[in-house]
TORNUTOR-158045 format. One record per residue (C-alpha): residue in three letters; x, y, z; residue number from 1. Coordinates in nm, 4 decimals. Example, Ala and Ser with C-alpha at 12.3 -4.5 7.8 and 13.67 -1.06 7.14 Angstrom:
BEGIN
 resn        x        y        z resi
  ALA   1.2300  -0.4500   0.7800    1
  SER   1.3670  -0.1060   0.7140    2
END
This chain:
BEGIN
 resn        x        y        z resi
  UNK  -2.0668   0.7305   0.5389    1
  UNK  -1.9033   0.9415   0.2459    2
  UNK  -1.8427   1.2129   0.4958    3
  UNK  -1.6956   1.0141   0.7752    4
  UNK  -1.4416   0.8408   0.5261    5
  UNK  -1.3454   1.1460   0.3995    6
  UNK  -1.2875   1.3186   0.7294    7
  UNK  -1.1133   1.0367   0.8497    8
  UNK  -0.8777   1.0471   0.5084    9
  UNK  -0.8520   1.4838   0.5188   10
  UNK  -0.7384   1.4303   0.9129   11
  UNK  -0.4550   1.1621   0.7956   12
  UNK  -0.3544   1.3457   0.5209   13
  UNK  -0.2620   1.6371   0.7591   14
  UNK  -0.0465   1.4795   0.9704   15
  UNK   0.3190   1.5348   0.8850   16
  UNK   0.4443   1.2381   1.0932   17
  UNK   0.6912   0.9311   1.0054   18
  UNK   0.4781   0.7311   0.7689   19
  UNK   0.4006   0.3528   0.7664   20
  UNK   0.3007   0.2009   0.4485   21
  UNK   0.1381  -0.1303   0.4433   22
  UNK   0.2265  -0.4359   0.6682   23
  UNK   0.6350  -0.4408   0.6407   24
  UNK   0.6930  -0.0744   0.6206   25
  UNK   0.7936  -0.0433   0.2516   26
  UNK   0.6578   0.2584   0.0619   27
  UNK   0.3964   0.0091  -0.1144   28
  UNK   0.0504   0.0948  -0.1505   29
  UNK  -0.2653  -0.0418  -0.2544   30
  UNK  -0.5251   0.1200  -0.4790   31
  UNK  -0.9040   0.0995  -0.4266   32
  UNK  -0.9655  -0.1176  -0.6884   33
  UNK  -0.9040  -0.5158  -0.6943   34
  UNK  -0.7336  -0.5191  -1.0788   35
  UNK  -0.7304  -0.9319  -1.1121   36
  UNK  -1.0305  -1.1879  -1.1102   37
  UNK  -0.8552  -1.4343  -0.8810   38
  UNK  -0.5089  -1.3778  -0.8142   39
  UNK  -0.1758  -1.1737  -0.8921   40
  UNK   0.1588  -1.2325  -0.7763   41
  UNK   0.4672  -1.0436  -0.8650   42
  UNK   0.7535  -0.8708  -0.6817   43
  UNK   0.8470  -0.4731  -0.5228   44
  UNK   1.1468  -0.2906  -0.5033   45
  UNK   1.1357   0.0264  -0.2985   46
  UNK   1.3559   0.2746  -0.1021   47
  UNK   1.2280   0.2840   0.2460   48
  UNK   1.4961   0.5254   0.3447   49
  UNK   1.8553   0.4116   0.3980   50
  UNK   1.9173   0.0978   0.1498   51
  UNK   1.6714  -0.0590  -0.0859   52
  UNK   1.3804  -0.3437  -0.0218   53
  UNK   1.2950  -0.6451  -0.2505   54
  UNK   0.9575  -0.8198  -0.1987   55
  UNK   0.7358  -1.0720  -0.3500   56
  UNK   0.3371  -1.0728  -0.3142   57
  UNK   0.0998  -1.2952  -0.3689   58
  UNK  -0.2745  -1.1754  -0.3478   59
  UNK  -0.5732  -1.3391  -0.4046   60
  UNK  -0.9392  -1.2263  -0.3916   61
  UNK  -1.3196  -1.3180  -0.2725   62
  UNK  -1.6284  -1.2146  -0.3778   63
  UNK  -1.5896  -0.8687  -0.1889   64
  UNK  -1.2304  -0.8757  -0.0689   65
  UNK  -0.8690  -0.9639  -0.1244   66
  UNK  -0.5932  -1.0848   0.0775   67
  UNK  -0.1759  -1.0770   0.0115   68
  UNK   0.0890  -1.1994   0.1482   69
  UNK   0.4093  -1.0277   0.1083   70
  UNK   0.7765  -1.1444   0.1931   71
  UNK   1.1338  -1.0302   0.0877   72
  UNK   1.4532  -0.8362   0.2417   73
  UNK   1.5535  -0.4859   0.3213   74
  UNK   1.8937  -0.3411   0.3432   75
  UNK   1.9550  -0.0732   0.5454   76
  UNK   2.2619   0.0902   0.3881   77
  UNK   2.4750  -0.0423   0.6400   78
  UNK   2.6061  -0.4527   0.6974   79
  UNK   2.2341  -0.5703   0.8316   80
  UNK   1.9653  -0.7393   0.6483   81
  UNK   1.6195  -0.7487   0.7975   82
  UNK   1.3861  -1.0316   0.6599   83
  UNK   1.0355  -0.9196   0.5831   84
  UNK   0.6491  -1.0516   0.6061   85
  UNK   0.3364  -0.9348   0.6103   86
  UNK  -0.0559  -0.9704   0.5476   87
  UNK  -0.2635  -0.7177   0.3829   88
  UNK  -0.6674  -0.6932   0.3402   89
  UNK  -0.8362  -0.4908   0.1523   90
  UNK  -1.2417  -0.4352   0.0732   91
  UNK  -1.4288  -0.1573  -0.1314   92
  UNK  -1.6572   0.0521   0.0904   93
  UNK  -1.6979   0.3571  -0.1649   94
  UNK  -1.8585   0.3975  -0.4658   95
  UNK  -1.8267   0.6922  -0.6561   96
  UNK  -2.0940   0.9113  -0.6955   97
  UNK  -2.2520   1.2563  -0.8281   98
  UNK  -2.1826   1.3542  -0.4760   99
  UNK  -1.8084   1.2337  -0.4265  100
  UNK  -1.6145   1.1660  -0.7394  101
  UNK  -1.4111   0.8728  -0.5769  102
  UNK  -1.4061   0.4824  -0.5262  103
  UNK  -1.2559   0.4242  -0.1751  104
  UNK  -1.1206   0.1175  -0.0162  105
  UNK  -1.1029  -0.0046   0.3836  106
  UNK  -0.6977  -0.1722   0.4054  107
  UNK  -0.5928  -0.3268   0.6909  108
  UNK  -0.2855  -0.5459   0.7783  109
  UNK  -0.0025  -0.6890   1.0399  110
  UNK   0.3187  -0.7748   0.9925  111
  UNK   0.6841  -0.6442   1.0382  112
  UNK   1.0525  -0.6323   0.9764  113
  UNK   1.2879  -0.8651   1.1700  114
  UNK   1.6772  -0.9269   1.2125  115
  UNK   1.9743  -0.6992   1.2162  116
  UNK   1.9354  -0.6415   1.5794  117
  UNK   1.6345  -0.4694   1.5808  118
  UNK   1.2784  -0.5652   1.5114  119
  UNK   0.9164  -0.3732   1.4487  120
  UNK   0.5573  -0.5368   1.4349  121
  UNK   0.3226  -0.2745   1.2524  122
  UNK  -0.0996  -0.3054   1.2423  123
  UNK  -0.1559  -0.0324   0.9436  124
  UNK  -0.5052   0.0744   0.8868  125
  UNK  -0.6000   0.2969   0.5872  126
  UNK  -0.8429   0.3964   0.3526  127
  UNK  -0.7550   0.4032   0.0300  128
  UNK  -0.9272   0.6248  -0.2573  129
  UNK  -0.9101   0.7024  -0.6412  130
  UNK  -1.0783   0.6771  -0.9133  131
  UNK  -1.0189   0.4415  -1.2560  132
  UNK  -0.9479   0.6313  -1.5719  133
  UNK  -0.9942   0.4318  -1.8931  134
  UNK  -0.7756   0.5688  -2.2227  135
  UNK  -1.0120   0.5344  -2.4999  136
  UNK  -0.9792   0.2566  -2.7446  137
  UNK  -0.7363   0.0745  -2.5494  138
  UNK  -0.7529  -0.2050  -2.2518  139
  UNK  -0.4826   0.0676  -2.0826  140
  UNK  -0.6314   0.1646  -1.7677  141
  UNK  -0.4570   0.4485  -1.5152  142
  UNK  -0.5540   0.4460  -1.1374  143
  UNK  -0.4411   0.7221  -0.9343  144
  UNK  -0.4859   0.7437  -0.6172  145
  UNK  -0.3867   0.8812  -0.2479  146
  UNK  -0.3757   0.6072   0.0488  147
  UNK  -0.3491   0.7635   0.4554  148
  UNK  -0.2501   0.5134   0.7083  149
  UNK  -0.2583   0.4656   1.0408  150
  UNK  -0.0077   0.2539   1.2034  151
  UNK   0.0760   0.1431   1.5834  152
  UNK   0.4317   0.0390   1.5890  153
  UNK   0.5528  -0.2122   1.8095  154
  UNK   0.9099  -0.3923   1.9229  155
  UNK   1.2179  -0.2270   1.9670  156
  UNK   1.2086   0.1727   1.9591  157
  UNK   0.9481   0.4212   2.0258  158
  UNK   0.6546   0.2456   1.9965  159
  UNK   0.4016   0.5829   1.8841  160
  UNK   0.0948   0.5421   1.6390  161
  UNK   0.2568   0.6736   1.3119  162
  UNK   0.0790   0.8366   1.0206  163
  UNK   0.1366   0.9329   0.6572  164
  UNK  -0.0045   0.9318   0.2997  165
  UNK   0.0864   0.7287   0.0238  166
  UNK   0.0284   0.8904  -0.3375  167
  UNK   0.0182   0.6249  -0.6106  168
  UNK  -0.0760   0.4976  -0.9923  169
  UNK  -0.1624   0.1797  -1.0706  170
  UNK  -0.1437   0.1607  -1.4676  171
  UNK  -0.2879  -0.2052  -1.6497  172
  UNK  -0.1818  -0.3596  -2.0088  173
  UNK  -0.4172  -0.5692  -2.1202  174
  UNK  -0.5873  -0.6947  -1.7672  175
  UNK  -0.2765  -0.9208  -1.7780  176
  UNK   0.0312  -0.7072  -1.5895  177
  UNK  -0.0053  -0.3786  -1.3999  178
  UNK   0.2731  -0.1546  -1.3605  179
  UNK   0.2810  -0.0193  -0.9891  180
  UNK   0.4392   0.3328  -0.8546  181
  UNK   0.3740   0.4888  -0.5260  182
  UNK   0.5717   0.7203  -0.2626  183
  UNK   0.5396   0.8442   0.0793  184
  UNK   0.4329   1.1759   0.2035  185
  UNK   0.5855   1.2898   0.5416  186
  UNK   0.8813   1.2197   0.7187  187
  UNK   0.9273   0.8679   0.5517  188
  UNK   1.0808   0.9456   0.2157  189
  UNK   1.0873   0.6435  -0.0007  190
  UNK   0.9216   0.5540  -0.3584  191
  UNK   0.8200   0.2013  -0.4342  192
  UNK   0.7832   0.0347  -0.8201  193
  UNK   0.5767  -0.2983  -0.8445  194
  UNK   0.5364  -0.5377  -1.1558  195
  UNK   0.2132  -0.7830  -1.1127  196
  UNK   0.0818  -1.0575  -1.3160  197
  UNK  -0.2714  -1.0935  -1.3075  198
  UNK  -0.4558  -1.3627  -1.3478  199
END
């Protein structure tokens, strides 16, 4: 199983295509860890390109999986807004081992951008993996990580399966707030910062 997912994540990686991130295009990723006990909330600004995106999440998790729902705006440099929404999922299916040093995660998701004359549904599908590093004597905890996705596009425009490779850090104070950055490999430029409050 080790082998397969990393296959699967060396093959994404490669592919130098325009990149999806997550369920309304934004270049925000998720790590393969769950960092809160029952929920988080808190908001995302990102360039996804042209203009700038503001987004609120709300995730909450199960005994072996989490679900968020995102919302917000995007700008795209010019007069339009679109309105944003999505769904994301997320479930461990790694464990690190002797064998392969990293903790990977199975993400999943639908959702799109709409308005502005012209609208996308995306169905992103990605495996995310990294591995927690813990600063000693201190609740500070760093999680870098790389994320490929896979992502049929659908709506106006080409609809092709897009790929791409997000490259993030998750960084925790106190199990209480996490401090997210992440940014897209490929054609996609775009960087994304997220505050969260856990709870």
């Amino acid at each position: 199983m080790v082998r397969k997912a990393l296959a699967i994540a060396v093959v994404l990686s490669s592919v130098a295509l325009p990149l999806v991130a997550q369920s309304t295009a934004t270049p925000v990723f998720l790590s393969p860890y769950r960092p809160f006990n029952r929920i988080e909330f808190g908001a995302s600004i990102s360039d996804p390109g042209p203009g700038v995106a503001l987004e609120g999440f709300y995730r909450f998790g199960q005994r072996r999986y989490d679900i968020g729902f995102r919302g917000g705006f995007a700008d795209n440099g010019a007069s339009d807004t679109q309105f944003l929404a999505g769904i994301d999922f997320r479930t461990r299916v790694i464990d690190h081992s002797t064998e392969f040093p990293l903790d990977g995660a199975f993400t999943a998701g639908i959702g799109g951008r709409f308005g502005g004359g012209f609208s996308q549904a995306f169905v992103p599908i990605g495996l995310s993996l990294g591995r927690r590093i813990q600063l000693e004597d201190s609740d500070i905890e760093f999680v870098p990580y790389f994320h490929p996705v896979l992502a049929p596009r659908f709506g106006d425009g080409d609809g092709r399966l897009l790929f791409g490779v997000g490259l993030g850090v998750d960084i925790t104070f106190n199990r209480r707030f996490d401090l997210r950055v992440s940014g897209g490999l490929g054609d996609y430029d775009g960087i994304g910062i997220s505050i969260a409050v856990l709870r």
